[in-house]
C-alpha positions in Angstrom: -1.8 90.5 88.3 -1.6 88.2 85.3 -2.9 91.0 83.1 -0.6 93.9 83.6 2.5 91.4 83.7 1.6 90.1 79.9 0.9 93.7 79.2 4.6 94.5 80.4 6.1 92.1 78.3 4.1 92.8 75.1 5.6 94.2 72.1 5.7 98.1 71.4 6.1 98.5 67.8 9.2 101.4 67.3 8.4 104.6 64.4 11.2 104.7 61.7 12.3 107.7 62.9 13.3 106.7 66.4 15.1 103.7 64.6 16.8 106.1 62.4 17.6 108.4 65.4 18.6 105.8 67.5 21.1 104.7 64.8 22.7 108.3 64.8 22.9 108.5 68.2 24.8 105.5 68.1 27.6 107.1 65.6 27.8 110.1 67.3 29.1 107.9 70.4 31.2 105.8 68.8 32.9 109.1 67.4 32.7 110.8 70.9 34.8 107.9 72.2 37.3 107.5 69.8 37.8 111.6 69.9 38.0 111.5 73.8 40.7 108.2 73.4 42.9 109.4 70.7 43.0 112.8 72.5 44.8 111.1 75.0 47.6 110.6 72.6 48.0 114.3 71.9 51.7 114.3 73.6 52.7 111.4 71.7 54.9 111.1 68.7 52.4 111.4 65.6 51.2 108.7 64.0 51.4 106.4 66.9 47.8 104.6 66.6 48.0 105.1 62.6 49.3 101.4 62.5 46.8 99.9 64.9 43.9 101.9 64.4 41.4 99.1 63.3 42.4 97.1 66.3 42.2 99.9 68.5 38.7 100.6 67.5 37.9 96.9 67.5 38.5 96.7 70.8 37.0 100.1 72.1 33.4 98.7 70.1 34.2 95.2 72.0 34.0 97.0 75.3 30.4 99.1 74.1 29.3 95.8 73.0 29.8 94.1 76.4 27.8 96.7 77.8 25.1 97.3 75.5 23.6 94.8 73.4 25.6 91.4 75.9 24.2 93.2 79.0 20.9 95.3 78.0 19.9 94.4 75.3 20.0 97.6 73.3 22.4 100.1 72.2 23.2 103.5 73.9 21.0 105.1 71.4 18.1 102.8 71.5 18.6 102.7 76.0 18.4 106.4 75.1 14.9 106.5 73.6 13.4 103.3 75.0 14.4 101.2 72.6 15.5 97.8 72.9 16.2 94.9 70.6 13.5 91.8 70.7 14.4 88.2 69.6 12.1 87.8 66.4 13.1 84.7 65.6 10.8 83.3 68.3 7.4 81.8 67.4 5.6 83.9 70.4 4.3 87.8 70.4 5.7 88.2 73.9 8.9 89.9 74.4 12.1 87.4 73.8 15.3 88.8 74.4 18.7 88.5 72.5 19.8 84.8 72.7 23.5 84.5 73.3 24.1 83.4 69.4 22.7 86.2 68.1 24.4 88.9 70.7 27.7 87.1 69.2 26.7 87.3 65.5 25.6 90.6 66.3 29.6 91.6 67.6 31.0 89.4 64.8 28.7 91.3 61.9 29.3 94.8 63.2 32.7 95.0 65.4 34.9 92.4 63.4 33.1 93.5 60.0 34.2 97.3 60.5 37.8 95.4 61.5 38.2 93.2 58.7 37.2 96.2 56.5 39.4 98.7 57.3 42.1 96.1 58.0 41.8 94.5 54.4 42.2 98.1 52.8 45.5 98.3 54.5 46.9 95.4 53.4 46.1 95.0 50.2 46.5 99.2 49.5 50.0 98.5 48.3 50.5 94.6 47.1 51.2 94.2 43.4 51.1 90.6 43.3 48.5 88.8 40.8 47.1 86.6 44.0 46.8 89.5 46.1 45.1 91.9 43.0 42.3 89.0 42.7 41.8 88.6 46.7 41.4 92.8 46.6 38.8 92.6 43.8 36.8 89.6 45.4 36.8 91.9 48.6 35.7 94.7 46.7 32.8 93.2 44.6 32.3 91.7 48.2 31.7 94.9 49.8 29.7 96.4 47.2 26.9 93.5 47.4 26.8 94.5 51.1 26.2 97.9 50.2 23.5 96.9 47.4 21.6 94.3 50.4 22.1 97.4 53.0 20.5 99.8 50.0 17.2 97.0 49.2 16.8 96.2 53.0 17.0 100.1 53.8 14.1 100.8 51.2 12.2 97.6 52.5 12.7 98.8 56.2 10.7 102.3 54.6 7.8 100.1 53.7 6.9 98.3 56.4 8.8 99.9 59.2 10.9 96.1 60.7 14.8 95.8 60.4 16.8 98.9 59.8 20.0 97.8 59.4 20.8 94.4 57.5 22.3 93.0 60.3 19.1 92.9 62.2 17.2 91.0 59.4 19.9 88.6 59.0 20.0 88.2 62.8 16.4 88.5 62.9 16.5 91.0 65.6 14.0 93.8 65.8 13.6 96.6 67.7 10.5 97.5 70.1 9.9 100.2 73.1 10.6 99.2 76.3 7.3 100.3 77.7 3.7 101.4 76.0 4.8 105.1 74.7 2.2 107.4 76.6 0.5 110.5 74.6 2.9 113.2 73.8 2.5 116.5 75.4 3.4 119.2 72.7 3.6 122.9 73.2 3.3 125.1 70.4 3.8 128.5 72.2 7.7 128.6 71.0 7.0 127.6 67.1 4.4 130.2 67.5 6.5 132.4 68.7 9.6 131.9 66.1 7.2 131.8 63.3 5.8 135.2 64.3 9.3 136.8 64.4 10.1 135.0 61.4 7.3 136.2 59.5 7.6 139.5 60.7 11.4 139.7 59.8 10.1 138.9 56.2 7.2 142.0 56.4 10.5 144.5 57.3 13.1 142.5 54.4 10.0 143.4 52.2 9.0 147.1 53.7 12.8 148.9 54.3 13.8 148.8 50.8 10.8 150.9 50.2 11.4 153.2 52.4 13.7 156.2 51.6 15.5 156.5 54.5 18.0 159.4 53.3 14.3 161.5 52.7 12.8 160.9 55.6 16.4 161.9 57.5 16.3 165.2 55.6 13.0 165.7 56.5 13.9 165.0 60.3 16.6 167.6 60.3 14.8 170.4 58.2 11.8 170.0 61.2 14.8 170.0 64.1 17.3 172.9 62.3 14.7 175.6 60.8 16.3 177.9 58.8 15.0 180.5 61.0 16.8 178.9 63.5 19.9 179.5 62.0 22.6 181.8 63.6 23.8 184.7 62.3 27.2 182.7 61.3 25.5 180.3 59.8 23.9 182.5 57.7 26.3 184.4 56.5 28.8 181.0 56.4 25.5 180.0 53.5 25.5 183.8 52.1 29.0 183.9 51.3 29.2 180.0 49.6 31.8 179.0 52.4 29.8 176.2 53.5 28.1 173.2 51.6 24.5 172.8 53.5 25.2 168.6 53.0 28.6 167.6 54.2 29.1 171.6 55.8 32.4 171.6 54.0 33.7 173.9 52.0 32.2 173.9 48.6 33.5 172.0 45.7 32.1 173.2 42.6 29.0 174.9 44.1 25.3 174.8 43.0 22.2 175.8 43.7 18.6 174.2 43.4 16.6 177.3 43.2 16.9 178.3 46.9 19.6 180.3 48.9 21.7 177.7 50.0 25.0 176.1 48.2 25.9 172.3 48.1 28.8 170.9 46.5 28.3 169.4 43.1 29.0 165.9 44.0 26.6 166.2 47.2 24.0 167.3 45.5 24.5 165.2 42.5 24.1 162.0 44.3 21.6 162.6 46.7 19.3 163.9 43.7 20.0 160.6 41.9 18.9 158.7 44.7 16.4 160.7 45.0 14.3 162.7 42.5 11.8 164.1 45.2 14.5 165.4 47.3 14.7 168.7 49.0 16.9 171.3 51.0 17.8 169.8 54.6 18.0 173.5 55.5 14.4 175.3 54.3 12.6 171.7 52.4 12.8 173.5 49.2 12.6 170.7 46.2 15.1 170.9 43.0 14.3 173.5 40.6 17.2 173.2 38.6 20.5 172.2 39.4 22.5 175.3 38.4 26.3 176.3 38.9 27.2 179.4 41.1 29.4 182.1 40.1 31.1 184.0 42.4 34.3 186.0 43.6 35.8 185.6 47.3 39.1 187.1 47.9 41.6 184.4 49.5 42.0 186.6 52.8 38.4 185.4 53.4 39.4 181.6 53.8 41.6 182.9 56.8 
């Protein structure tokens, strides 16, 4: 009984990616409540929360706090992947939780920092006074020391995997699984099937451009409409030039390829540019030469 109760309480090193994720998930909530809040609002007059915003948010964080990190020990990200924060700070490799000091320094570091920073911008964003210029600038280079020790912890957290945030190494608060992490069960059959269509929607990208598709469609019809299927119409429609065997129009400046049918010059002229191989969707007979056709058709014909 002794046994499994130390083994429940031993530490569960965490991967850098579930600290990473877990920080995410943590800024996608605090962004999904402040949404939901100020949607509330939506009726109001506009800018209504502009001049408490910082102590609006303050407060909203205050409450997450109280029922995170004050009550469990671990944010709604970590709760989320079985992560929780451990007391480092004590001289034994069992599981310590957050003492009371360091859940406060923990609200003071993150809730009050992101208030006094957002709260200093706004009032020193329009002083002009000398005093006020140097208190801004001390703030400033302030700030960007924090950034440089969040940047050097951040890289140092990428080595050996302990305090992602540099609140937790000042705090020395670290974060560990809540229970051993049992062997993942992974299925591959969905990669394998996305990486087969994937791969074979490449093959086609690469294959279709190859393909002539306007040939092979004029080959399709020439099998389906024969000439020797033709009606007697039709025939005389292609004897007497009235009809363009491409667009079955009436023929603008007709030519011929060699066989008896007429196409418009334009019709013909593209298709053969797209195509030097192409042929006759009426009889499959390929370009000769592409010649002009003379003829005379009285106008009482076109009625």
């Amino acid at each position: 009984m002794a046994s499994s109760i130390g083994n429940e309480k031993s530490v569960n090193p965490v991967l850098r990616i579930s600290q990473l994720d877990a920080l995410e998930l943590n800024k996608a909530l605090e962004q999904l409540v402040w949404s939901q809040f100020t949607s509330c609002f939506h009726g109001f007059k506009p800018g209504v929360l502009a001049r408490f915003e910082p102590e609006v948010k303050a407060f909203l964080w205050l409450i997450l706090w109280r029922f995170t990190i004050y009550t469990k020990n671990a944010t709604v990200g970590q709760a989320i992947l079985n992560i929780q924060y451990k007391n480092n700070l004590s001289q034994t490799e069992k599981y310590q939780p957050l003492s009371k000091h360091q859940k406060l320094w923990y609200l003071i570091f993150t809730v009050g920092g992101g208030w006094l920073e957002e709260r200093c911008y706004d009032l020193f964003s329009n002083c002009q006074l000398q005093s006020f210029c140097k208190i801004k600038r001390y703030i400033n280079f302030g700030a960007g020391l924090l950034k440089l020790g969040g940047l050097l912890n951040f890289l140092i957290f990428l080595q050996k995997g302990t305090f992602a945030t540099l609140t937790e190494r000042i705090l020395g608060i670290r974060s560990v699984f809540c229970k051993p992490q049992s062997v993942r069960q992974v299925g591959f059959e969905y990669m394998n099937r996305e990486l087969l269509w994937h791969g074979f929607a490449e093959f086609l990208i690469y294959l279709l451009p190859l393909i002539n598709v306007q040939k092979l469609k004029l080959k399709i019809s020439s099998y389906s409409l024969p000439i020797t299927g033709l009606s007697n119409s039709e025939n005389t429609l292609a004897a007497r030039c009235k009809e363009c065997s491409l667009c079955g129009e009436w023929p603008t400046m007709p030519h011929t390829i060699g066989c008896s049918h007429v196409f418009c010059y334009y019709c013909i002229k593209s298709n053969y540019l797209f195509d030097m191989y192409f042929t006759c969707p009426k009889c499959g007979s390929e370009v000769q030469s592409l010649q002009p056709l003379k003829y005379k058709i009285e106008m009482t014909e076109l009625h």
